[in-house]
N, CA, C and O atoms as a DFTB+ gen file, in Angstrom:
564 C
 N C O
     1  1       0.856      -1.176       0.000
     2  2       0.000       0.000       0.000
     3  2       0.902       1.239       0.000
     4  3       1.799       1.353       0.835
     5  1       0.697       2.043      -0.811
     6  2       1.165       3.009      -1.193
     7  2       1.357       4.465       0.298
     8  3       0.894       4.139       1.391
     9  1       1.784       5.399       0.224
    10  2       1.402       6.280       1.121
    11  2       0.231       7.130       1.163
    12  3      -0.533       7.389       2.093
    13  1       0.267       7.702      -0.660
    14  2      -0.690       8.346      -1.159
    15  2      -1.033       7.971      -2.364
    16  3      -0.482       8.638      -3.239
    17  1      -1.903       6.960      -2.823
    18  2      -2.241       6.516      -3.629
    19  2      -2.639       7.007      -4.773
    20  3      -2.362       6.575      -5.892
    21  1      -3.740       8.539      -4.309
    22  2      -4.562       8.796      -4.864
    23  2      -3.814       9.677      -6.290
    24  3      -2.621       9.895      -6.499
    25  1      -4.865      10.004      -7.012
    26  2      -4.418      11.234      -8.500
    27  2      -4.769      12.708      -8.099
    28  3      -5.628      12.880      -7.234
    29  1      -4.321      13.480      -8.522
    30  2      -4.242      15.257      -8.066
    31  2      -5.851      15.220      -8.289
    32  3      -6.433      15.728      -7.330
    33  1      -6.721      14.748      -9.313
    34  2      -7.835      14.640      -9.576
    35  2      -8.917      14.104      -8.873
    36  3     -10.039      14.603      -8.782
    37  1      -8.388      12.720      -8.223
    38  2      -9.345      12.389      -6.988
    39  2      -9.341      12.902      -5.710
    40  3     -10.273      13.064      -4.923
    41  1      -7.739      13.218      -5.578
    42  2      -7.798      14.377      -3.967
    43  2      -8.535      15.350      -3.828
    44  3      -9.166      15.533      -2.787
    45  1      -8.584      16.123      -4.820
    46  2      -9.256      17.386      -5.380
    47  2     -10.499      17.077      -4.988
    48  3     -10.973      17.773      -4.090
    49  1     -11.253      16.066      -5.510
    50  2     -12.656      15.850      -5.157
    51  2     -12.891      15.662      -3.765
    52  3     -13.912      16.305      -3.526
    53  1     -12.425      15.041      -2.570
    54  2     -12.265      14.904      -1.530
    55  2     -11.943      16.572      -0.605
    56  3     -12.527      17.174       0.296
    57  1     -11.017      16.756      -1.224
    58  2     -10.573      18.650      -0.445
    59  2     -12.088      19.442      -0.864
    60  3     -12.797      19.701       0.109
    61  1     -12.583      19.809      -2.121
    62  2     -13.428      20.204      -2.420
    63  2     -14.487      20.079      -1.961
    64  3     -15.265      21.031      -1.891
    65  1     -14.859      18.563      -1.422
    66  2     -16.425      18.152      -0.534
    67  2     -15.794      18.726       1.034
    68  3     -16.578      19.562       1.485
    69  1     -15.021      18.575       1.634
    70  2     -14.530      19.144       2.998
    71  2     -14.843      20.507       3.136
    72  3     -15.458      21.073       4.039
    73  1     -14.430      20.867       2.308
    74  2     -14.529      22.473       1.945
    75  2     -15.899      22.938       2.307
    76  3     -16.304      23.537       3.303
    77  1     -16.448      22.548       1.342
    78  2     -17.903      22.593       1.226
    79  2     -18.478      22.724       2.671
    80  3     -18.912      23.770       3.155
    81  1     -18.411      21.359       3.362
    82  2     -18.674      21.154       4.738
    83  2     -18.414      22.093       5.642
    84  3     -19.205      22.260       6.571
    85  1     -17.046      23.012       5.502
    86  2     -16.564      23.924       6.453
    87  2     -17.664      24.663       6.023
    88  3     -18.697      24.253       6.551
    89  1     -17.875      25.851       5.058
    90  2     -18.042      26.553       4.423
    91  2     -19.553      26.346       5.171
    92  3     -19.875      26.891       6.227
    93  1     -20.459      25.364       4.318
    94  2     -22.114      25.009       5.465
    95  2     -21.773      25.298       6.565
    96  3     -22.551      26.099       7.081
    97  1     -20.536      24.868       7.492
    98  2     -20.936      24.719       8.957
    99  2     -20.785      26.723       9.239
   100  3     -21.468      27.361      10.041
   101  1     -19.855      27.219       8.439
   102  2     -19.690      28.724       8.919
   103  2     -21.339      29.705       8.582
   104  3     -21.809      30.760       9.008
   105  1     -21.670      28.914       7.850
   106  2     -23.438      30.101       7.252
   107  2     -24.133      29.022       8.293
   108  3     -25.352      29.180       8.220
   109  1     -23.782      27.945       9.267
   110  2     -24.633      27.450      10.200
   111  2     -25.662      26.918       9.327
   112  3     -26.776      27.253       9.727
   113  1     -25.687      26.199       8.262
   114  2     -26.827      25.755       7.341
   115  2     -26.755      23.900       7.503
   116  3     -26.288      23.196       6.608
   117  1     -27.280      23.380       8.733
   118  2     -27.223      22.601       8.584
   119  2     -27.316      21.363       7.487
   120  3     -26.430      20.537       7.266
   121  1     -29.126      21.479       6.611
   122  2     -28.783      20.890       5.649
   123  2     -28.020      20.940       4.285
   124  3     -28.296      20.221       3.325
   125  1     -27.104      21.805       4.314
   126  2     -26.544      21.995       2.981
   127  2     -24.699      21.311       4.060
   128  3     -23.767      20.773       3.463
   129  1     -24.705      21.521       5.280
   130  2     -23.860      20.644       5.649
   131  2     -23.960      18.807       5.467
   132  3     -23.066      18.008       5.187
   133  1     -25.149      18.625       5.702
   134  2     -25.456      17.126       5.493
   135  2     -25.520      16.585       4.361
   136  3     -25.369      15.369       4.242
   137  1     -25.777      17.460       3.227
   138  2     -25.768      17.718       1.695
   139  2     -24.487      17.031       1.336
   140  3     -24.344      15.890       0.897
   141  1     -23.305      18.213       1.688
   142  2     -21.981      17.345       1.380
   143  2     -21.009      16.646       2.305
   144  3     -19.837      16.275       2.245
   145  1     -21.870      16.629       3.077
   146  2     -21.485      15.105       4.179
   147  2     -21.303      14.246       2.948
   148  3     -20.336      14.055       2.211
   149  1     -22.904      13.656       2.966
   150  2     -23.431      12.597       1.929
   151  2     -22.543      12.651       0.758
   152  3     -22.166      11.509       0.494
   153  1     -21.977      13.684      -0.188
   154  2     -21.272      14.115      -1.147
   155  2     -19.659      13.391      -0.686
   156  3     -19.269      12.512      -1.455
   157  1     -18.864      13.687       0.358
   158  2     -17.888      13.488       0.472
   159  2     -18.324      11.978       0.868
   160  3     -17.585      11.186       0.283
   161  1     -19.255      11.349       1.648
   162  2     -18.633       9.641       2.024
   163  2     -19.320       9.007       0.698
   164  3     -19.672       7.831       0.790
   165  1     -19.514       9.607      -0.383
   166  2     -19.984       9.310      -1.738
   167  2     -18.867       8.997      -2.617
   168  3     -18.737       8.090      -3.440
   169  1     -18.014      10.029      -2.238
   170  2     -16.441      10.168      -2.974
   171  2     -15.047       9.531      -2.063
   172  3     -13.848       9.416      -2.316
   173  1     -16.021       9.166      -0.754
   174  2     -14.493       8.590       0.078
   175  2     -15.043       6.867      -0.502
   176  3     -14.156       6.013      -0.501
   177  1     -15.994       6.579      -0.812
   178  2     -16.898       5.051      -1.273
   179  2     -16.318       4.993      -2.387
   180  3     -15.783       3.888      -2.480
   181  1     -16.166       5.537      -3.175
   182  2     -15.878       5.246      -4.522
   183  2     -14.055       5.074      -4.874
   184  3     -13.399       4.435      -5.698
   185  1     -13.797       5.843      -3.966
   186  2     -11.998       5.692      -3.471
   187  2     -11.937       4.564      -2.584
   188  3     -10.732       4.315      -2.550
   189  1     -12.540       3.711      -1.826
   190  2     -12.082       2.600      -1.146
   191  2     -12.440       1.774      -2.389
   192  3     -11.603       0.871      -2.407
   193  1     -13.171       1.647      -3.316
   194  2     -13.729       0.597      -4.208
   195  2     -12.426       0.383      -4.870
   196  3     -11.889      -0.720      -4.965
   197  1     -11.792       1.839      -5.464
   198  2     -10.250       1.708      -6.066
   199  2      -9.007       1.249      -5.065
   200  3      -8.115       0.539      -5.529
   201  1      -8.985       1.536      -4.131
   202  2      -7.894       1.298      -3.706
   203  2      -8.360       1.064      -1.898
   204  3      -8.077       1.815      -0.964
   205  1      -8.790       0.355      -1.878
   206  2      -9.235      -0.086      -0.342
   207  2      -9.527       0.722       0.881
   208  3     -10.163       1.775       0.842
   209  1      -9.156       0.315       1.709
   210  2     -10.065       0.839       3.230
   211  2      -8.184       1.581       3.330
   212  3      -7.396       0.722       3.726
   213  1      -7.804       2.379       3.154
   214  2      -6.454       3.403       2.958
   215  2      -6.894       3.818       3.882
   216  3      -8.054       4.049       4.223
   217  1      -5.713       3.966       4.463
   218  2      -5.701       5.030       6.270
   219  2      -6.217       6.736       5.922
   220  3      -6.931       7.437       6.639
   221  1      -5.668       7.054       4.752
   222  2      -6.444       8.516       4.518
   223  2      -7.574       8.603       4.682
   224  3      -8.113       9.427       5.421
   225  1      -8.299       7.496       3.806
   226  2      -9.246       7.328       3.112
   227  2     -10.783       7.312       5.127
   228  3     -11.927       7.676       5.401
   229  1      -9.815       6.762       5.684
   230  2     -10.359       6.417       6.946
   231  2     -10.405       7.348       7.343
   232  3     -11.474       7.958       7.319
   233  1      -9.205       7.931       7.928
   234  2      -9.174       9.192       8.617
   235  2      -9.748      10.359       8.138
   236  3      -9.786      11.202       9.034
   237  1     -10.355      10.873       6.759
   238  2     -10.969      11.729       5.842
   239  2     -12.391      11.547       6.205
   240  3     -13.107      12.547       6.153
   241  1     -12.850      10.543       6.525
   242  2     -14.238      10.000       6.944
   243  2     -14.478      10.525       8.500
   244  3     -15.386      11.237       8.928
   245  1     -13.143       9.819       9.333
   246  2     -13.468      10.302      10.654
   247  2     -13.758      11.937      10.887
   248  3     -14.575      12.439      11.659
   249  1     -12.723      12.682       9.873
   250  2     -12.728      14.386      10.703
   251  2     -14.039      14.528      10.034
   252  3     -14.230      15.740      10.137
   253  1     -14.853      14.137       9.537
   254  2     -15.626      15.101       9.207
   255  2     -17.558      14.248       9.958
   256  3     -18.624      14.858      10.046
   257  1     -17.318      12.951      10.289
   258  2     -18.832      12.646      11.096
   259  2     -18.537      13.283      12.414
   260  3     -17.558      13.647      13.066
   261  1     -20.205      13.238      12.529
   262  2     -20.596      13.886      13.833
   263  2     -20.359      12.553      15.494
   264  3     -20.116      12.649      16.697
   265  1     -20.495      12.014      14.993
   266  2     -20.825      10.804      16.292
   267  2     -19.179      10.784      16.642
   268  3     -18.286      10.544      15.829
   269  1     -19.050      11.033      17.773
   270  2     -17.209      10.505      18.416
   271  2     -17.051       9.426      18.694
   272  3     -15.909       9.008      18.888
   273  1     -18.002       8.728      18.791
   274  2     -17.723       6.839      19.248
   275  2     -17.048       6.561      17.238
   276  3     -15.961       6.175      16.808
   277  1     -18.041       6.893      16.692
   278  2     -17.954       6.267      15.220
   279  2     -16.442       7.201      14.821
   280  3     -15.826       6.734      13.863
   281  1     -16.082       7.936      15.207
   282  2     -14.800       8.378      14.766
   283  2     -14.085       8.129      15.450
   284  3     -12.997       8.133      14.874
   285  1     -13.938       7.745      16.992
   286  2     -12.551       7.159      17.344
   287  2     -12.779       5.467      16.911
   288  3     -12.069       4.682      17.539
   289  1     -13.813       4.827      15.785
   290  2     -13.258       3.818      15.699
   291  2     -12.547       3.783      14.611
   292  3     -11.512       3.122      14.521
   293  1     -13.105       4.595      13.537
   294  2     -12.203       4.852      12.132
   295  2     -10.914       5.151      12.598
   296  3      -9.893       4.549      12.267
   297  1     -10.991       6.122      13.393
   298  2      -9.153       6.718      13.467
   299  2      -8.565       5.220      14.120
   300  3      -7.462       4.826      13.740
   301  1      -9.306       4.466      15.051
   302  2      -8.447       3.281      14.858
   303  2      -8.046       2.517      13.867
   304  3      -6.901       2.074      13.773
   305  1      -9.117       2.278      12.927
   306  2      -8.844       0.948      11.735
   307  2      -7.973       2.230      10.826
   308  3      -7.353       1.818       9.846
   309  1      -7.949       2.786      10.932
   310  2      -7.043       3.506       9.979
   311  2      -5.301       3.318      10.933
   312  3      -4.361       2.631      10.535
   313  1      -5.332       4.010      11.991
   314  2      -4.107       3.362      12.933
   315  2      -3.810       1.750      12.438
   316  3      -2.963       1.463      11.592
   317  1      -4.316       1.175      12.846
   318  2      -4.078      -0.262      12.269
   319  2      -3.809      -0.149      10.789
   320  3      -2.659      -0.382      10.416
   321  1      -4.462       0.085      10.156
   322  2      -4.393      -0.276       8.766
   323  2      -2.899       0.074       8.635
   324  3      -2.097      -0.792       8.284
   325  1      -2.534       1.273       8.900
   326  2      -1.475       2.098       8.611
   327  2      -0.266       1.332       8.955
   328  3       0.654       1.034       8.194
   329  1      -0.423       0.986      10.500
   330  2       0.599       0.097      10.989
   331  2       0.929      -0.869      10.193
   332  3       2.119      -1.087       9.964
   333  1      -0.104      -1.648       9.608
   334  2       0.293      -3.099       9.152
   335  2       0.642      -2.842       7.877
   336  3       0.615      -3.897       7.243
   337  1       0.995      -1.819       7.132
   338  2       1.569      -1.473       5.764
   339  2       3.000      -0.591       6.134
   340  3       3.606      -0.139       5.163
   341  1       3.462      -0.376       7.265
   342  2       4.374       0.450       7.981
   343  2       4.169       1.968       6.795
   344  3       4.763       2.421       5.816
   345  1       3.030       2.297       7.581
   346  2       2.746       4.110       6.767
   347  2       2.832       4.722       7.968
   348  3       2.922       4.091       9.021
   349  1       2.805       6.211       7.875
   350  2       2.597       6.953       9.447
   351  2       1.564       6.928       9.311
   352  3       0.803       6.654       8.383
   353  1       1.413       7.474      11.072
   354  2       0.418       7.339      11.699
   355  2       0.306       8.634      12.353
   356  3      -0.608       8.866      13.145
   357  1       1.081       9.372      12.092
   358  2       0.771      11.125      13.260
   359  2      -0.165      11.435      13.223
   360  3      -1.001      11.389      14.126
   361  1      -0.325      12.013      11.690
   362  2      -1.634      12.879      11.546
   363  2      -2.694      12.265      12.405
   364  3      -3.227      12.815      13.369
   365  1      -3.054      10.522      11.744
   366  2      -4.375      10.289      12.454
   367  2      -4.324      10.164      13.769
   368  3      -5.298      10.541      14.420
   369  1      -2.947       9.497      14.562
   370  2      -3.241       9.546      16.225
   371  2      -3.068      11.057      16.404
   372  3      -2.873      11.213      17.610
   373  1      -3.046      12.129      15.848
   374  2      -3.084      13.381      16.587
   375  2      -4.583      13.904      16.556
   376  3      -4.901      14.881      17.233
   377  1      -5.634      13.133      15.637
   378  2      -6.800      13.406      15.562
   379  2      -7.580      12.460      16.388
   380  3      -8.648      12.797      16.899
   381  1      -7.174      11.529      16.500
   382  2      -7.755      10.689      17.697
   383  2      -7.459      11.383      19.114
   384  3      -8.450      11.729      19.756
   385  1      -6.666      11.530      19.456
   386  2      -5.976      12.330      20.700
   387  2      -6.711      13.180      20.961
   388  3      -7.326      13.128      22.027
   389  1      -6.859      14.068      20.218
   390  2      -8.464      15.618      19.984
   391  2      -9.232      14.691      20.934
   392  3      -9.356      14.765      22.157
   393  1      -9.938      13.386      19.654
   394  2     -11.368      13.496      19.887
   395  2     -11.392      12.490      21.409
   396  3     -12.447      12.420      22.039
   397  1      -9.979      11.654      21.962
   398  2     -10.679      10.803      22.998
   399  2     -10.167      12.039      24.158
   400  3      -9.983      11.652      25.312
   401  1     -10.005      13.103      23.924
   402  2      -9.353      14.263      25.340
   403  2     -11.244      14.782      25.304
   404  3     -11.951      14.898      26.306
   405  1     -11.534      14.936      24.339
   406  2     -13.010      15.536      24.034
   407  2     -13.767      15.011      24.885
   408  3     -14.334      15.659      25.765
   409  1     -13.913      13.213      24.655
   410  2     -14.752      12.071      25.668
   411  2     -14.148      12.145      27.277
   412  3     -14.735      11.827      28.311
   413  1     -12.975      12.600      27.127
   414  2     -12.834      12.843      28.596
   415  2     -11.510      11.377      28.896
   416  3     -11.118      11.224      30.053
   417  1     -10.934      10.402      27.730
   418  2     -10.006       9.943      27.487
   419  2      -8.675      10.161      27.805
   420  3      -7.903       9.384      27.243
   421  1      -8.204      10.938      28.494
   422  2      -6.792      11.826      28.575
   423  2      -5.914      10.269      28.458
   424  3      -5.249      10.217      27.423
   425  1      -5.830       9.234      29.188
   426  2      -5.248       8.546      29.178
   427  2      -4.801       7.916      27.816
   428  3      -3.649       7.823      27.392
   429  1      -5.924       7.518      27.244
   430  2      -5.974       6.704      25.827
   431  2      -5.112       8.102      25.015
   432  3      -3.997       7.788      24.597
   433  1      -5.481       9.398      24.799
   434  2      -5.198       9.983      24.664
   435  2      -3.849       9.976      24.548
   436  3      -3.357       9.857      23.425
   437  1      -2.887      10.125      25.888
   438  2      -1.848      10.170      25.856
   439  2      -0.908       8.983      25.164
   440  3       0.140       9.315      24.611
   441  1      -1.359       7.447      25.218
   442  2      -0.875       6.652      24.968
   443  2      -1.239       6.773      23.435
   444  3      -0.865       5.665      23.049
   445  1      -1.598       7.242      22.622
   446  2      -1.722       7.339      21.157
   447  2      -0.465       8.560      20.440
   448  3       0.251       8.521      19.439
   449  1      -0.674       9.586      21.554
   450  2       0.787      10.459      21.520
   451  2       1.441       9.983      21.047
   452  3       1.762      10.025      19.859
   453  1       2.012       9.070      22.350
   454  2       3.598       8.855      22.942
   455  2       3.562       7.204      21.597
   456  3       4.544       6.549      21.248
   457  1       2.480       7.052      21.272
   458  2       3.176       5.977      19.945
   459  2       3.453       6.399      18.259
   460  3       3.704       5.885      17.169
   461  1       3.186       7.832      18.975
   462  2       3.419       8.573      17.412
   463  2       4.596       9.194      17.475
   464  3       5.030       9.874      16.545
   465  1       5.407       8.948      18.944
   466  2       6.728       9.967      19.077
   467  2       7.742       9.642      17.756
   468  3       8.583      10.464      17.394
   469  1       7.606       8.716      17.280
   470  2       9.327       8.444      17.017
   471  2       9.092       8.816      15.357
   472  3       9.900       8.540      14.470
   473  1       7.477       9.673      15.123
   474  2       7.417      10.280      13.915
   475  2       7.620      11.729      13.690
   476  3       7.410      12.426      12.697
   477  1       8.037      11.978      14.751
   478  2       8.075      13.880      15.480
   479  2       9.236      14.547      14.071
   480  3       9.161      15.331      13.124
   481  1      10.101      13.769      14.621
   482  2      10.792      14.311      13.464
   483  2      10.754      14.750      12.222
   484  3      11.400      15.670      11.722
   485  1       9.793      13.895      11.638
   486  2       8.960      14.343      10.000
   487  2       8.144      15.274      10.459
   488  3       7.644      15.869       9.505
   489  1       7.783      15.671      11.462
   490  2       6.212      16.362      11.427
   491  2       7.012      17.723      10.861
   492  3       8.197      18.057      10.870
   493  1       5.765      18.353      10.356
   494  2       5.751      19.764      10.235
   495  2       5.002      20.510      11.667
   496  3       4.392      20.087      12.648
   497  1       5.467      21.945      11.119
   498  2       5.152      22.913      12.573
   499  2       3.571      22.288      13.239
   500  3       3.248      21.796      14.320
   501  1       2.995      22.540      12.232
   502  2       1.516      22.215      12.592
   503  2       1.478      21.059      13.728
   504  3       1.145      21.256      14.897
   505  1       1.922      19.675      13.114
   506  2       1.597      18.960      13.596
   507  2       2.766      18.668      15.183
   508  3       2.467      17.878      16.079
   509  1       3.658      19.257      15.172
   510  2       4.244      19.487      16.417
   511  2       3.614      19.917      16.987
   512  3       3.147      19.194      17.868
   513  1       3.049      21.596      16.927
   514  2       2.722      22.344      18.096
   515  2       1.408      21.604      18.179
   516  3       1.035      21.966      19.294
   517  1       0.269      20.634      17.623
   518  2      -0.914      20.059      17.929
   519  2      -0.077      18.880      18.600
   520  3      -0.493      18.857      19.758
   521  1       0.679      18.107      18.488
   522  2       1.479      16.757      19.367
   523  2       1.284      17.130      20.717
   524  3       0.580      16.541      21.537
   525  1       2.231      18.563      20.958
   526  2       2.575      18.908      22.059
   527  2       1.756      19.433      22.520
   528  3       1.484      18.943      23.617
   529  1       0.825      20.694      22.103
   530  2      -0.784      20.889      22.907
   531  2      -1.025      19.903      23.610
   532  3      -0.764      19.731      24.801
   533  1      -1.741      18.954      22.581
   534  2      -2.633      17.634      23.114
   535  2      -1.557      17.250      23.966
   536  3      -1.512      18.246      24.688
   537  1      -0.778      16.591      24.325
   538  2      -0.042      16.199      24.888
   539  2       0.101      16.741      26.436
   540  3       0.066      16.074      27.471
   541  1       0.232      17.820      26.310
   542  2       0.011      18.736      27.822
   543  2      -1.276      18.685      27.964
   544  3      -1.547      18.571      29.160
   545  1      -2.133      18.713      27.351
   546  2      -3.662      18.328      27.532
   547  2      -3.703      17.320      28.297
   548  3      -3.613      17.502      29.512
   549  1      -3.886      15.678      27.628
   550  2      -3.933      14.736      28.008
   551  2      -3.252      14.421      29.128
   552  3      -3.704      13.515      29.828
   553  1      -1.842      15.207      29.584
   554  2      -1.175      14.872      30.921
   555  2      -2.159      15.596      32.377
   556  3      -2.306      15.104      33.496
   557  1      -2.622      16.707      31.910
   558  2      -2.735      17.818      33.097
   559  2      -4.348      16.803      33.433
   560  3      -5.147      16.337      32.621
   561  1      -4.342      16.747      35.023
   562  2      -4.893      16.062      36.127
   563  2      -6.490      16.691      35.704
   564  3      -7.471      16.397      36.387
């Protein structure tokens, strides 16, 4: 399994439905948010058909449903998935980390961190200063 499988053409479709989603949630229009909900797991369906259950492909699904049980399980099978093809894993344990500090998780939390440490080095700024946030998050009592 590849890292990034996809074509400039199918990403595009994926960034573009996200977009969308932000964009609904800022005019607060719920159904034109649910609109391209449906739109993006339309276009994340048609990308697993090509190229399987892909840790992007997972984690692209998780940031954007509403339910946190149903997204910390994607950000897992995507963790897994990832693992068992040796791909990283930052991005998505730094989005899991968010959502189990959210449930009140600090622990799980932290232990998803500290198994993404030894990818610190690749990260970019972003994803450092979100490591280390969450990270002081998940520690503080």
């Amino acid at each position: 399994m590849d890292q990034f499988p996809f074509t400039e053409e199918e990403w595009n479709a994926v960034d573009e439905c996200g977009r969308e989603i932000v964009n609904a949630s800022f005019m607060d229009d719920s159904v034109l948010q649910a609109s391209h909900l449906n739109e993006l797991l339309n276009v994340l369906s048609e990308l697993r058909e090509r190229h399987g259950d892909h840790p992007i492909l997972l984690e692209a699904e998780a940031d954007f449903i509403d339910d946190e049980y149903e997204r910390i399980a994607l950000y897992r099978q995507a963790v897994s998935t990832a693992e068992a093809h040796n791909l990283a894993t930052l991005s998505i344990r730094i989005a899991l980390a968010r959502v189990l500090i959210e449930t009140g998780e600090c622990a799980a939390a932290l232990q998803e961190l500290l198994a993404s440490e030894s990818e610190l080095p690749e990260a970019d700024d972003g994803e450092l200063r979100d490591w280390n946030e969450l990270k002081a998050e998940a520690e503080t009592p």
